[in-house]
N, CA, C and O atoms as a GROMACS GRO file, in nm:
protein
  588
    1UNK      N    1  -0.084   1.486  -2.437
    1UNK     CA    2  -0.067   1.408  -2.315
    1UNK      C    3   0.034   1.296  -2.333
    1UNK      O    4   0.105   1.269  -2.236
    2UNK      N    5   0.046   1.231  -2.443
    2UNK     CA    6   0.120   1.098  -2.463
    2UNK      C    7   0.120   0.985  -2.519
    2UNK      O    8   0.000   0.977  -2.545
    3UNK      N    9   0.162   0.899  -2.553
    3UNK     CA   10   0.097   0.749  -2.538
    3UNK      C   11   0.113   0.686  -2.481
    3UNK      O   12   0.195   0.714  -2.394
    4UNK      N   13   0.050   0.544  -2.478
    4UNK     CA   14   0.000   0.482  -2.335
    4UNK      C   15   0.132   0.434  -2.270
    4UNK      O   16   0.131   0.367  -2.166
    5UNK      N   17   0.269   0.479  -2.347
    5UNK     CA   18   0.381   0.465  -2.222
    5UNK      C   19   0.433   0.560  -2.144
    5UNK      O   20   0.517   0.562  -2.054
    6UNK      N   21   0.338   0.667  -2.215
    6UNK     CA   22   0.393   0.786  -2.090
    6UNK      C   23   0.485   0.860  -2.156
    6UNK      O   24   0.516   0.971  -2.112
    7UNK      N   25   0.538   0.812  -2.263
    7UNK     CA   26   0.624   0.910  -2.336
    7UNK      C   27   0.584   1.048  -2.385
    7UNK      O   28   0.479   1.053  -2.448
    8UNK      N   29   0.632   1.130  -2.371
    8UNK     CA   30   0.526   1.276  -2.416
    8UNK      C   31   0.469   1.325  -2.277
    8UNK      O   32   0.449   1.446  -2.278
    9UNK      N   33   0.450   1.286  -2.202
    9UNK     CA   34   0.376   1.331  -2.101
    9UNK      C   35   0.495   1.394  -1.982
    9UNK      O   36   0.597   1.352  -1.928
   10UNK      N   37   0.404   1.534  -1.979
   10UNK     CA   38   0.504   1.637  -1.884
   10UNK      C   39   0.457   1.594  -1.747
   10UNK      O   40   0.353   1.646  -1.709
   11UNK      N   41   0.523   1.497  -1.658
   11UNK     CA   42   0.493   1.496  -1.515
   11UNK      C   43   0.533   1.598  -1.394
   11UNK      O   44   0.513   1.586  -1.273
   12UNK      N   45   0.588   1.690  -1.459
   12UNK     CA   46   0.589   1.829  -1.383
   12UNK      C   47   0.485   1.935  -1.441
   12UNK      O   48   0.500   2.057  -1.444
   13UNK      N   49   0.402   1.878  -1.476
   13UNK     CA   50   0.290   2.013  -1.555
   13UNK      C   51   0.180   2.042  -1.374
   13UNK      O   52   0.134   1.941  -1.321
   14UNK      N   53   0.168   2.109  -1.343
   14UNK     CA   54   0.111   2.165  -1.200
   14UNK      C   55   0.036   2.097  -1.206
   14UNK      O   56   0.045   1.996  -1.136
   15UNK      N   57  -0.100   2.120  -1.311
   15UNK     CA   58  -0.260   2.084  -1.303
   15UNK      C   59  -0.251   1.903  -1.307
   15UNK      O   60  -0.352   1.836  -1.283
   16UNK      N   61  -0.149   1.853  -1.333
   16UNK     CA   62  -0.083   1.687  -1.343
   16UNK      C   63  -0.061   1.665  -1.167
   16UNK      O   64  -0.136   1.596  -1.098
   17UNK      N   65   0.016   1.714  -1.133
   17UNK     CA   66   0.085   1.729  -1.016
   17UNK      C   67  -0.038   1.739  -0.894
   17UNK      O   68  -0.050   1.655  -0.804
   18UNK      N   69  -0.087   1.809  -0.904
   18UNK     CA   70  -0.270   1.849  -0.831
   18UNK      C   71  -0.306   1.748  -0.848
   18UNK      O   72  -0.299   1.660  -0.761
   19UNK      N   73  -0.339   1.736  -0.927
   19UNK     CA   74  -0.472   1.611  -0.948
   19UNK      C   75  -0.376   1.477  -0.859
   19UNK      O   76  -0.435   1.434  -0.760
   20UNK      N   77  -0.261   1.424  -0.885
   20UNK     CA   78  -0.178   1.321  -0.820
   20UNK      C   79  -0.184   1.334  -0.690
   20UNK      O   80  -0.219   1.243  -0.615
   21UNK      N   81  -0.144   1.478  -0.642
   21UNK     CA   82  -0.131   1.522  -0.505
   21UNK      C   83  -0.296   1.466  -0.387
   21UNK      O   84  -0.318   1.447  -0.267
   22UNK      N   85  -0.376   1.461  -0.522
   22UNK     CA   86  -0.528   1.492  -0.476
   22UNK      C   87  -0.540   1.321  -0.452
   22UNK      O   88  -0.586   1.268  -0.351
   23UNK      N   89  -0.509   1.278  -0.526
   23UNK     CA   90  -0.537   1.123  -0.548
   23UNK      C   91  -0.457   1.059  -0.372
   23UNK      O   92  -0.516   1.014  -0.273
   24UNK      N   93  -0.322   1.078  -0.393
   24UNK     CA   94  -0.270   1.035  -0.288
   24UNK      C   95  -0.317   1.074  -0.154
   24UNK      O   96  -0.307   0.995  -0.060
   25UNK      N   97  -0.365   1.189  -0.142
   25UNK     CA   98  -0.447   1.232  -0.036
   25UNK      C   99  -0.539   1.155   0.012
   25UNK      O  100  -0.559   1.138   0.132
   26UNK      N  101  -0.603   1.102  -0.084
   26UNK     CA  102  -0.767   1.060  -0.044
   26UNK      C  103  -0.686   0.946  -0.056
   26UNK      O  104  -0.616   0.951   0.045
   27UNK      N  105  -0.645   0.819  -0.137
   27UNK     CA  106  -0.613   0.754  -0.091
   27UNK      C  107  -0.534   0.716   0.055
   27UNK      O  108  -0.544   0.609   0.114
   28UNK      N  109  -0.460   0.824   0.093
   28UNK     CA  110  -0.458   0.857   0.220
   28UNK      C  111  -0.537   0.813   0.336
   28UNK      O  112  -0.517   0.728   0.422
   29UNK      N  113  -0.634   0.895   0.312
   29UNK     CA  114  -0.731   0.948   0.427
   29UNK      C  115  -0.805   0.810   0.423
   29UNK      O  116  -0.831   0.745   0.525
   30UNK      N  117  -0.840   0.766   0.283
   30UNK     CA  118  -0.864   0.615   0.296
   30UNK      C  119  -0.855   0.512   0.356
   30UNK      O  120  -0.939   0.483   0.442
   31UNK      N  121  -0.732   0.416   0.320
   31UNK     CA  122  -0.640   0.369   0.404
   31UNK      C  123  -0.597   0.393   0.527
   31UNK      O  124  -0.569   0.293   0.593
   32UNK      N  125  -0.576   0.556   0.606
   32UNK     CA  126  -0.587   0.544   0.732
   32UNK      C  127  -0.715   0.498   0.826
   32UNK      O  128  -0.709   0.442   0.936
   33UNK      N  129  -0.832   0.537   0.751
   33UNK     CA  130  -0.950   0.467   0.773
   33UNK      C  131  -0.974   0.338   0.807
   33UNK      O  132  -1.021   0.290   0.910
   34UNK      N  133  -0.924   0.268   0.670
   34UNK     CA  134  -0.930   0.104   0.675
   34UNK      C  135  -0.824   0.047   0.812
   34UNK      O  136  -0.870  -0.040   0.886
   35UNK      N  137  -0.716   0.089   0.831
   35UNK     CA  138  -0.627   0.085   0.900
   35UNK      C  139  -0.674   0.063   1.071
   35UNK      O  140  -0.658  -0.024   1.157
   36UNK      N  141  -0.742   0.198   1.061
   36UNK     CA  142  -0.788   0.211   1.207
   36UNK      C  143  -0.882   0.087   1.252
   36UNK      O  144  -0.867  -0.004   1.334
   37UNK      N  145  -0.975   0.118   1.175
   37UNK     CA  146  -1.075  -0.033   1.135
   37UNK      C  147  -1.004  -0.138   1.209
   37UNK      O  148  -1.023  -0.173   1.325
   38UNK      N  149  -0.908  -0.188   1.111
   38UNK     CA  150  -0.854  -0.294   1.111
   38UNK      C  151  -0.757  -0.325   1.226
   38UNK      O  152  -0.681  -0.421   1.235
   39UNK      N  153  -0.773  -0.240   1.297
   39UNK     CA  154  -0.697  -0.211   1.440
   39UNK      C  155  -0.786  -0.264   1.533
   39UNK      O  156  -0.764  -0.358   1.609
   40UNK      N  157  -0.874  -0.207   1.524
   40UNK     CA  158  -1.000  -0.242   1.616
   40UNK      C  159  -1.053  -0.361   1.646
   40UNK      O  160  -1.085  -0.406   1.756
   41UNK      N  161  -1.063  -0.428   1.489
   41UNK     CA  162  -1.108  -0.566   1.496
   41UNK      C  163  -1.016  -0.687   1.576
   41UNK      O  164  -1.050  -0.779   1.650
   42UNK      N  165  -0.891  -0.643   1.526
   42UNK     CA  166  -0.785  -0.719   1.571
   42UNK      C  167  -0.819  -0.692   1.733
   42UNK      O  168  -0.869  -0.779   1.804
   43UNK      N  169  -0.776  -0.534   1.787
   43UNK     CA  170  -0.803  -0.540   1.912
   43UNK      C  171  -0.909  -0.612   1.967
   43UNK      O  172  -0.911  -0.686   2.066
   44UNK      N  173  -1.010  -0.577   1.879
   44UNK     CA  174  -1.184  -0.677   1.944
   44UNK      C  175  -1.142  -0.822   1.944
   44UNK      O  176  -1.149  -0.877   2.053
   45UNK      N  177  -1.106  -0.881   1.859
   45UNK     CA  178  -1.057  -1.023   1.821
   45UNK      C  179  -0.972  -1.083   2.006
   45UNK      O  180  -1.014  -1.154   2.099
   46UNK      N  181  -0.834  -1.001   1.979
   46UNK     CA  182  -0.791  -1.023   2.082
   46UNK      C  183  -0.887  -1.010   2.221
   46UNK      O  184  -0.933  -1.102   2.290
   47UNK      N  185  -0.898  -0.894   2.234
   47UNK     CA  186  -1.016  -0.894   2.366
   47UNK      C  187  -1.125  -1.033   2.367
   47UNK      O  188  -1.130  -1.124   2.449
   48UNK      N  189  -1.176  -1.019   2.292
   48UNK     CA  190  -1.276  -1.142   2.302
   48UNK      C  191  -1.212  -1.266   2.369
   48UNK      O  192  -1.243  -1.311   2.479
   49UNK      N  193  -1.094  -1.326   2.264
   49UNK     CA  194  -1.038  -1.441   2.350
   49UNK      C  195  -0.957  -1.404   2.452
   49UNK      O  196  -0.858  -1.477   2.464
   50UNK      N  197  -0.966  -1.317   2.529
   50UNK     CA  198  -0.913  -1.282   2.666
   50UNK      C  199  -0.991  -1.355   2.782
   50UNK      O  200  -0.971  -1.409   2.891
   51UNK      N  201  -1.100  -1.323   2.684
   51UNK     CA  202  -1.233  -1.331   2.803
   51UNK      C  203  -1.280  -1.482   2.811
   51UNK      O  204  -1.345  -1.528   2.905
   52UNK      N  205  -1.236  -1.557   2.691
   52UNK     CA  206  -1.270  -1.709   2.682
   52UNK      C  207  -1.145  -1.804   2.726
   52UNK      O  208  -1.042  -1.742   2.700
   53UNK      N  209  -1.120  -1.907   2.771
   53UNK     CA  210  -1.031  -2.006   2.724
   53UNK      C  211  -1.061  -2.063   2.628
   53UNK      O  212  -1.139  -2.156   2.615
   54UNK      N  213  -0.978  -1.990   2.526
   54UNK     CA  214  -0.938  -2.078   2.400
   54UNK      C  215  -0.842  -2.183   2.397
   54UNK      O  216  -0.731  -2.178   2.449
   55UNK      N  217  -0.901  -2.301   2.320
   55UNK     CA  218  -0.802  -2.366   2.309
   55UNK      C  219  -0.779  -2.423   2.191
   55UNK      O  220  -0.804  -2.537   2.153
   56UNK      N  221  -0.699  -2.278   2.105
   56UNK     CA  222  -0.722  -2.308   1.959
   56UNK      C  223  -0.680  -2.506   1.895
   56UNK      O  224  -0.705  -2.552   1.783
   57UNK      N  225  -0.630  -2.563   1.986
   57UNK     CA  226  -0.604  -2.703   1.900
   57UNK      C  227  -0.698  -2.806   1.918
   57UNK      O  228  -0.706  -2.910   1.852
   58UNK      N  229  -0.808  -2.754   2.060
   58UNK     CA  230  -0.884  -2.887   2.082
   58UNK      C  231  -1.013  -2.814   2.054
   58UNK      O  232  -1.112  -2.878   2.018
   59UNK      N  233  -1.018  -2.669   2.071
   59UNK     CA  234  -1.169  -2.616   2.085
   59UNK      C  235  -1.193  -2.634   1.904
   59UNK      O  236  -1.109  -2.616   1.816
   60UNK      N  237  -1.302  -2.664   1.893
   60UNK     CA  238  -1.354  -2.643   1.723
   60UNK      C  239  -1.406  -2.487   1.704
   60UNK      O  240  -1.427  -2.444   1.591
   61UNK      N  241  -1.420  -2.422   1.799
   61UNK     CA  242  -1.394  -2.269   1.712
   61UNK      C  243  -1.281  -2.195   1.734
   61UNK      O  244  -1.269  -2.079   1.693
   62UNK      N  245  -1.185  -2.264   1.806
   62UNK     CA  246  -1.059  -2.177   1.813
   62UNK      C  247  -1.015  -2.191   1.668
   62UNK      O  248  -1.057  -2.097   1.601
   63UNK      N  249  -0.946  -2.278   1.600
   63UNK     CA  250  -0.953  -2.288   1.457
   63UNK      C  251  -0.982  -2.167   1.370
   63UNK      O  252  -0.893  -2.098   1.320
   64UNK      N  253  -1.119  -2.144   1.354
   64UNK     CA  254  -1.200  -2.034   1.323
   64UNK      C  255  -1.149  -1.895   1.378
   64UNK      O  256  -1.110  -1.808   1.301
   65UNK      N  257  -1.151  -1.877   1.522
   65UNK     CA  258  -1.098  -1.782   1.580
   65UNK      C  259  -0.961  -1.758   1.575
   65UNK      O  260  -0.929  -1.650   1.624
   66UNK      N  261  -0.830  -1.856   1.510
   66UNK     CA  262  -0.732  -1.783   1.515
   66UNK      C  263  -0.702  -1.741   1.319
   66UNK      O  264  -0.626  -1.659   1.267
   67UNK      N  265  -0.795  -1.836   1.262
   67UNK     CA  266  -0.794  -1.798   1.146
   67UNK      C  267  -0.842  -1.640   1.093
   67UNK      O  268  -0.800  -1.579   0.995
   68UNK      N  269  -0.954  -1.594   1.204
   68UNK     CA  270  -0.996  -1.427   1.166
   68UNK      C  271  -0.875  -1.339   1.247
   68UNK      O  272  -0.806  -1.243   1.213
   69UNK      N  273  -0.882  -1.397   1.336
   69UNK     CA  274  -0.731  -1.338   1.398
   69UNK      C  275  -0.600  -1.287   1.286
   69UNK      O  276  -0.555  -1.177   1.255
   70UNK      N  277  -0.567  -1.442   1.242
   70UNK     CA  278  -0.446  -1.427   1.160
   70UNK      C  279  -0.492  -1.369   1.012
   70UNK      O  280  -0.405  -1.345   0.929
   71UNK      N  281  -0.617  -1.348   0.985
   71UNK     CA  282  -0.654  -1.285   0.870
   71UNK      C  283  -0.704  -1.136   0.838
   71UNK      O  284  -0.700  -1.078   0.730
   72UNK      N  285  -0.742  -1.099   0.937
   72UNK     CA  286  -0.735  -0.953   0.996
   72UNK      C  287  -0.580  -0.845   1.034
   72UNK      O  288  -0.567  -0.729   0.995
   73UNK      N  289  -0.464  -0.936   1.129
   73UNK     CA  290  -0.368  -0.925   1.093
   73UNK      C  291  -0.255  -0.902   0.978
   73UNK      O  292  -0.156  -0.829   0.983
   74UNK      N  293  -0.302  -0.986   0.872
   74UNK     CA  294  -0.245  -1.001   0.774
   74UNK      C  295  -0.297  -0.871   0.682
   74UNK      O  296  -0.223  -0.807   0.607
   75UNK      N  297  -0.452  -0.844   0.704
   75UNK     CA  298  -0.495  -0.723   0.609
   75UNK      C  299  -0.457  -0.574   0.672
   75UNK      O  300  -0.429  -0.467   0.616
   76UNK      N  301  -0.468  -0.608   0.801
   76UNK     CA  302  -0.351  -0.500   0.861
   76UNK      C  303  -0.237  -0.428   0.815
   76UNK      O  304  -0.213  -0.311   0.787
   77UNK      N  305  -0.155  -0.569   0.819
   77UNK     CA  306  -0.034  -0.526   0.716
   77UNK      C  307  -0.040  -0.482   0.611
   77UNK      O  308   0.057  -0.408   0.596
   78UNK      N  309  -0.090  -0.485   0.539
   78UNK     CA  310  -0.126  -0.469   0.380
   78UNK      C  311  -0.158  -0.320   0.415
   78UNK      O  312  -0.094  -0.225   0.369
   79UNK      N  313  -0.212  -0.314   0.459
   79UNK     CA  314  -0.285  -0.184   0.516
   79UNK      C  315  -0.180  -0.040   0.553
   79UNK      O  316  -0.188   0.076   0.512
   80UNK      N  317  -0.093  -0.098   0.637
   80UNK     CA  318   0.027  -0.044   0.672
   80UNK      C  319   0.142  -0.047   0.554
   80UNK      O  320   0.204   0.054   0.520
   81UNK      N  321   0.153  -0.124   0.520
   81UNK     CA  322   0.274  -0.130   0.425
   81UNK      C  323   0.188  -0.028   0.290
   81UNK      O  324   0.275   0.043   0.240
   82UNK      N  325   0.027   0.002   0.210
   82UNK     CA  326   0.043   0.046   0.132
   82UNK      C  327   0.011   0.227   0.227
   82UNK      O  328   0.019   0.342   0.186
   83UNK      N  329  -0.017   0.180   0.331
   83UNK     CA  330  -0.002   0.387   0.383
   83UNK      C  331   0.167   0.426   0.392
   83UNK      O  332   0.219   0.537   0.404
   84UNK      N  333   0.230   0.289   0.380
   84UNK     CA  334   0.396   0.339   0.358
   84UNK      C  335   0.460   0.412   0.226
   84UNK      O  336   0.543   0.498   0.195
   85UNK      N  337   0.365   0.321   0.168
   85UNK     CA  338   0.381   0.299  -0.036
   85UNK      C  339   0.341   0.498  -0.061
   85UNK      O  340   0.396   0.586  -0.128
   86UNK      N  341   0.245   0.496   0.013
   86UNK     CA  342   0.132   0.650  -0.032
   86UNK      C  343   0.242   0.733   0.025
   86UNK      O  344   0.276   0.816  -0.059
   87UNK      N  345   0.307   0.742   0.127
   87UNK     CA  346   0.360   0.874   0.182
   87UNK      C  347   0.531   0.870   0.147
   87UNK      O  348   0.607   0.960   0.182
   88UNK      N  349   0.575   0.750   0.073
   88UNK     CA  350   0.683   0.732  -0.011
   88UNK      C  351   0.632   0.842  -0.132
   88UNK      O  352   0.681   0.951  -0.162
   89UNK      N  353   0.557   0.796  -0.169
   89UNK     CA  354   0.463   0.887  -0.286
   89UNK      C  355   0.481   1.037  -0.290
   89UNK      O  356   0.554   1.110  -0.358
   90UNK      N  357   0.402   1.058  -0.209
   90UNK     CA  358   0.385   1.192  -0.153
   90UNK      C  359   0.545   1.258  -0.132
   90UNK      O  360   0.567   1.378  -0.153
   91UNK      N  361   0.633   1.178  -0.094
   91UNK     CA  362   0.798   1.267  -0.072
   91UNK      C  363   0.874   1.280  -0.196
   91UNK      O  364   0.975   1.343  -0.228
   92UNK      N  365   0.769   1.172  -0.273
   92UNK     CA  366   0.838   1.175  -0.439
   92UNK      C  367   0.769   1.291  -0.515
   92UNK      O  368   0.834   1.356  -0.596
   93UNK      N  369   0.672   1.310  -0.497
   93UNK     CA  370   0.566   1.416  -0.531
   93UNK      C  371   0.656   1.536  -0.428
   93UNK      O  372   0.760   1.547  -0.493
   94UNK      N  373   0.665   1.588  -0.360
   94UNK     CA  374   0.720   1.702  -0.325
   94UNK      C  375   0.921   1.724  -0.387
   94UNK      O  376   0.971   1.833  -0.416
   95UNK      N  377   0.980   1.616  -0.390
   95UNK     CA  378   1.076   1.658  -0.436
   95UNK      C  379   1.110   1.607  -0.557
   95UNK      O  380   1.223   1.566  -0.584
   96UNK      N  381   0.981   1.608  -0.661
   96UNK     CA  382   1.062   1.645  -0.800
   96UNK      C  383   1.029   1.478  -0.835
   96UNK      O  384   0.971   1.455  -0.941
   97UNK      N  385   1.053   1.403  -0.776
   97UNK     CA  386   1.058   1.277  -0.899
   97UNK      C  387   0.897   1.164  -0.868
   97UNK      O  388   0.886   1.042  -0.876
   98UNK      N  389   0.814   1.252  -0.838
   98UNK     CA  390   0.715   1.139  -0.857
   98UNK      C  391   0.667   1.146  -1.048
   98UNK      O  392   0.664   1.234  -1.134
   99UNK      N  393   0.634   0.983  -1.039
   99UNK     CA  394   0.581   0.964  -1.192
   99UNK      C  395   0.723   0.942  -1.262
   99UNK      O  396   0.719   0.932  -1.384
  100UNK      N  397   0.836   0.934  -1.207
  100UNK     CA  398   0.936   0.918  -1.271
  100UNK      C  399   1.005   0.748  -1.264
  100UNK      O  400   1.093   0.745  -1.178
  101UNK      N  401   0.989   0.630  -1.322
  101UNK     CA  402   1.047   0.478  -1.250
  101UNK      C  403   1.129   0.484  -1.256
  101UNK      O  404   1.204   0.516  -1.348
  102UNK      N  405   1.156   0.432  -1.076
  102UNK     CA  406   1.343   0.422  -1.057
  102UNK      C  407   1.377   0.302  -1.095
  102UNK      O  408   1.456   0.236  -1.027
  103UNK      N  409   1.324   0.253  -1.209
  103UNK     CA  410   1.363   0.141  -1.236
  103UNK      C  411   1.482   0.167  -1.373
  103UNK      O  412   1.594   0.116  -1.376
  104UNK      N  413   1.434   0.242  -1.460
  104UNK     CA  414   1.504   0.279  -1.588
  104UNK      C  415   1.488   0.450  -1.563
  104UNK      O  416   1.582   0.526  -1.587
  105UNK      N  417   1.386   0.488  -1.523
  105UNK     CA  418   1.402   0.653  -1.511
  105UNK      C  419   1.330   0.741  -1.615
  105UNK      O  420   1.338   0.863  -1.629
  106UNK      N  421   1.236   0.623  -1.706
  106UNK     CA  422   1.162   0.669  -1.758
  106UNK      C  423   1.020   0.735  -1.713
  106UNK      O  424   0.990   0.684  -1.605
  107UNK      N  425   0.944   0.810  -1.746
  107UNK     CA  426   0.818   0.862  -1.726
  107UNK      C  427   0.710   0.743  -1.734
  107UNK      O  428   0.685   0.681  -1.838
  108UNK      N  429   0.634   0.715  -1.573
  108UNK     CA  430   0.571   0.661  -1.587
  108UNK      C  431   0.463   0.659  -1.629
  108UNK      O  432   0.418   0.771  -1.604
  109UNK      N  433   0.366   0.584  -1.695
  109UNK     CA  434   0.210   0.620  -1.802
  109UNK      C  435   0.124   0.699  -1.688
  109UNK      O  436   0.118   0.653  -1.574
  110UNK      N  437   0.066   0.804  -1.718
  110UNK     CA  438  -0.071   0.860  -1.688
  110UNK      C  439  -0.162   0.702  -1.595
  110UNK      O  440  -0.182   0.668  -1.479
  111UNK      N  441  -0.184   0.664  -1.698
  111UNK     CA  442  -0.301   0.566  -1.645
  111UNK      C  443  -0.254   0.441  -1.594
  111UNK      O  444  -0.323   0.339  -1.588
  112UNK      N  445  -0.141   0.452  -1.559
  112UNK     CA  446  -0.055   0.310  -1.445
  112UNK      C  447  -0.086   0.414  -1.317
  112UNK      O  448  -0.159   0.379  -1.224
  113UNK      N  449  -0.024   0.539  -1.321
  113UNK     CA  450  -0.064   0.677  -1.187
  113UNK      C  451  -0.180   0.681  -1.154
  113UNK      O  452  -0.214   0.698  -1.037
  114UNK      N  453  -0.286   0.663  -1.278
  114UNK     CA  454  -0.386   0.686  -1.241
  114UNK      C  455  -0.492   0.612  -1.146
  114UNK      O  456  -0.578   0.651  -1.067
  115UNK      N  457  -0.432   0.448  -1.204
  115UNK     CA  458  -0.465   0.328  -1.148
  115UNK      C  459  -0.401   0.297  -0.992
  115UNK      O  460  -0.461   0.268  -0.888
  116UNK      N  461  -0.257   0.315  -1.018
  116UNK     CA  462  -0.170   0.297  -0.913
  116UNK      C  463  -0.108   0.416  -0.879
  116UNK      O  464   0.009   0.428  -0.918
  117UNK      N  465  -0.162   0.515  -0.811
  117UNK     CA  466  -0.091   0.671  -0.788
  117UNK      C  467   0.020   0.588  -0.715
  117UNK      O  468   0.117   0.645  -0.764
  118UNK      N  469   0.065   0.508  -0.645
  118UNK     CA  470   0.199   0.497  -0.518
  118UNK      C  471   0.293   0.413  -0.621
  118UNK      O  472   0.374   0.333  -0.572
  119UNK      N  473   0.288   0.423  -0.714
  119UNK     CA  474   0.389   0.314  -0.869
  119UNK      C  475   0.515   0.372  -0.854
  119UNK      O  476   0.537   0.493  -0.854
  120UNK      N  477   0.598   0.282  -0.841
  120UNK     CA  478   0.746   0.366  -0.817
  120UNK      C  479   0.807   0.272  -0.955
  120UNK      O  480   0.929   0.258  -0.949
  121UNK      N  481   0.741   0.208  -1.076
  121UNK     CA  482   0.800   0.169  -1.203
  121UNK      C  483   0.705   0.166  -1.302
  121UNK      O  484   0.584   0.148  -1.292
  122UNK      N  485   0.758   0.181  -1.378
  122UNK     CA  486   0.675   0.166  -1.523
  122UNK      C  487   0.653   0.011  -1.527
  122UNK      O  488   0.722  -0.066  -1.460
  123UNK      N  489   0.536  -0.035  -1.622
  123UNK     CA  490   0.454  -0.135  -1.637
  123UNK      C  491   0.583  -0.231  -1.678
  123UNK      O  492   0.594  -0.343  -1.627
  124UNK      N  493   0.674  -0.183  -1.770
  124UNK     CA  494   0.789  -0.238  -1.805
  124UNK      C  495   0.884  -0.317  -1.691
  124UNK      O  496   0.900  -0.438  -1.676
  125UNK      N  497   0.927  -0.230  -1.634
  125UNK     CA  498   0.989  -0.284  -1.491
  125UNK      C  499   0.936  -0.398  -1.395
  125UNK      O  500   0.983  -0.503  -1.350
  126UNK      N  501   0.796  -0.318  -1.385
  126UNK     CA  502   0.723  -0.382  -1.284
  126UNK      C  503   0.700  -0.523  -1.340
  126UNK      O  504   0.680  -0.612  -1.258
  127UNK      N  505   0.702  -0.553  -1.477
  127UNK     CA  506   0.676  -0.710  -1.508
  127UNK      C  507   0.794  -0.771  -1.502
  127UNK      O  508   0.809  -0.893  -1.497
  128UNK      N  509   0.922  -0.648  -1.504
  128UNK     CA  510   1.050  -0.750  -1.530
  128UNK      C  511   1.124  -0.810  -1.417
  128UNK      O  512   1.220  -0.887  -1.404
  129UNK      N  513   0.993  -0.703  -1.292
  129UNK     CA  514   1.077  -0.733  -1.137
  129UNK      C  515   1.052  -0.834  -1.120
  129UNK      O  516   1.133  -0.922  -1.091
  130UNK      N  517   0.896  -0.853  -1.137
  130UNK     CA  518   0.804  -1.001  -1.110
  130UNK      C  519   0.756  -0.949  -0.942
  130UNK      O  520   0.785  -0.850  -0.876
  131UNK      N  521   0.675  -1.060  -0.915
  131UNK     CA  522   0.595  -1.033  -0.742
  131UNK      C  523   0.694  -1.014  -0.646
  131UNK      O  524   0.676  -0.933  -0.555
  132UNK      N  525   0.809  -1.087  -0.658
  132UNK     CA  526   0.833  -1.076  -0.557
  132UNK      C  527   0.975  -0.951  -0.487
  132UNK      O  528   1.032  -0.947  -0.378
  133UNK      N  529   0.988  -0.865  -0.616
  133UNK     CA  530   0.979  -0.700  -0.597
  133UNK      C  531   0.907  -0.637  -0.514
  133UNK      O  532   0.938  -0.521  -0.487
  134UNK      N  533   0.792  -0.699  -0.454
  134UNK     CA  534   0.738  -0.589  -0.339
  134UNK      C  535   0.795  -0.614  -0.256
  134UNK      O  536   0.827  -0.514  -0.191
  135UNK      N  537   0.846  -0.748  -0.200
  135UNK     CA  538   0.950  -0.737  -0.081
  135UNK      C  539   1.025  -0.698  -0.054
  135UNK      O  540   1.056  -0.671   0.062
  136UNK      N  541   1.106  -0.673  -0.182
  136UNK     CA  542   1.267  -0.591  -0.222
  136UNK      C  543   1.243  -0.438  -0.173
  136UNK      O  544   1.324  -0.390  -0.095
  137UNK      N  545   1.144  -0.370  -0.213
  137UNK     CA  546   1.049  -0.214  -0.228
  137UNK      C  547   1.031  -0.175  -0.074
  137UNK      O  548   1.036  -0.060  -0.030
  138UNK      N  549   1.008  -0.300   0.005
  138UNK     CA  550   0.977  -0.256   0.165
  138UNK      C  551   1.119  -0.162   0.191
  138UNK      O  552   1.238  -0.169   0.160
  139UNK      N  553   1.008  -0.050   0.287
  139UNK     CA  554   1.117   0.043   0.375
  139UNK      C  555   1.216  -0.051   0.459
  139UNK      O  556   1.186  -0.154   0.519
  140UNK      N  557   1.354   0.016   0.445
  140UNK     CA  558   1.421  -0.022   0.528
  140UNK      C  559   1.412  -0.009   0.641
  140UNK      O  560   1.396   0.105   0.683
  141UNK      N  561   1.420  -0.115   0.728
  141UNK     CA  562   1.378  -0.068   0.869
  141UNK      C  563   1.216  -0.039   0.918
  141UNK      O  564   1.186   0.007   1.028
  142UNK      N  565   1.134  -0.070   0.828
  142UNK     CA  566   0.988  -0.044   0.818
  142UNK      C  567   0.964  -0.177   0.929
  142UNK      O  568   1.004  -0.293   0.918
  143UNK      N  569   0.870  -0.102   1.055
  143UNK     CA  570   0.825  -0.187   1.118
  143UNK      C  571   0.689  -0.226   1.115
  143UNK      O  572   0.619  -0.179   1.204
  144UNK      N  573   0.625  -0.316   1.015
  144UNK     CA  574   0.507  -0.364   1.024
  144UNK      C  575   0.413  -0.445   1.048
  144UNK      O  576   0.305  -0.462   0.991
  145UNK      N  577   0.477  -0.511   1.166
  145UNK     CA  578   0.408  -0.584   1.288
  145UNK      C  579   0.306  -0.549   1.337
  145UNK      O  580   0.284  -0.435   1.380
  146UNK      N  581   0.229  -0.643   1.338
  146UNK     CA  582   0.098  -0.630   1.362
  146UNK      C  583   0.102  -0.653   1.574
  146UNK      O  584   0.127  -0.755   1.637
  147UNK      N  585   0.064  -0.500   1.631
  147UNK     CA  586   0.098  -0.516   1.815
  147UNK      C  587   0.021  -0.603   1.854
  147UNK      O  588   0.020  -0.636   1.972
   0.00000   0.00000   0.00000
């Protein structure tokens, strides 16, 4: 199989490829889950203060209420941006280079995939990008506004 950098390890071996394919799936089906969820609440959120005058600066639970608002929103996104991450995945997985970091182009570890199936770098990269590489990583043109 390798060692823990992945070196040695055939990421085109089928029964490798399956099992990844399988992972991203359910993480999939997951996340569209949470997603929908998280649609709802927001929608409920909004509806609710439809029905009230809020007045988030003088009312003492508007405060509260725009804080679940803006915090539901925010997990939204997250939400959306990693069902972006998964089906980036999945197009890397069908043409040939998933498990491969486009960072150096080395083979990424088994158990970074395993942990993080949607990893588009090795552990190497990913520390040398630092955090604020996930912003860089967003789809171009990815619209993930919360309606």
């Amino acid at each position: 199989m390798g060692d823990a950098s992945g070196h040695g390890h055939d990421e085109r071996d089928p029964s490798v490829l399956a099992a990844a394919r399988a992972r991203l799936a359910a993480d999939r089906a997951d996340t569209l889950v949470r997603t929908a969820a998280l649609g709802r609440d927001f929608d409920g959120i909004v509806a609710a203060n439809a029905l009230i005058a809020v007045d988030d600066e003088h009312d003492p639970e508007g405060a509260s209420t725009a804080f679940e608002r803006a915090h539901v929103a925010a997990l939204l996104v997250q939400a959306r941006e990693h069902l972006e991450e998964l089906d980036r995945a999945l197009r890397r997985l069908e043409h040939g280079e998933y498990g491969r970091c486009e960072g150096c182009g080395m083979t990424i570890a088994p158990a970074r995939l395993e942990i993080r199936p949607a990893a588009t770098t090795c552990i190497h990269c990913a520390r040398s990008a630092g955090p604020d590489a996930v912003m860089r990583r967003r789809a171009p043109g990815s619209s993930l506004d919360v309606p």
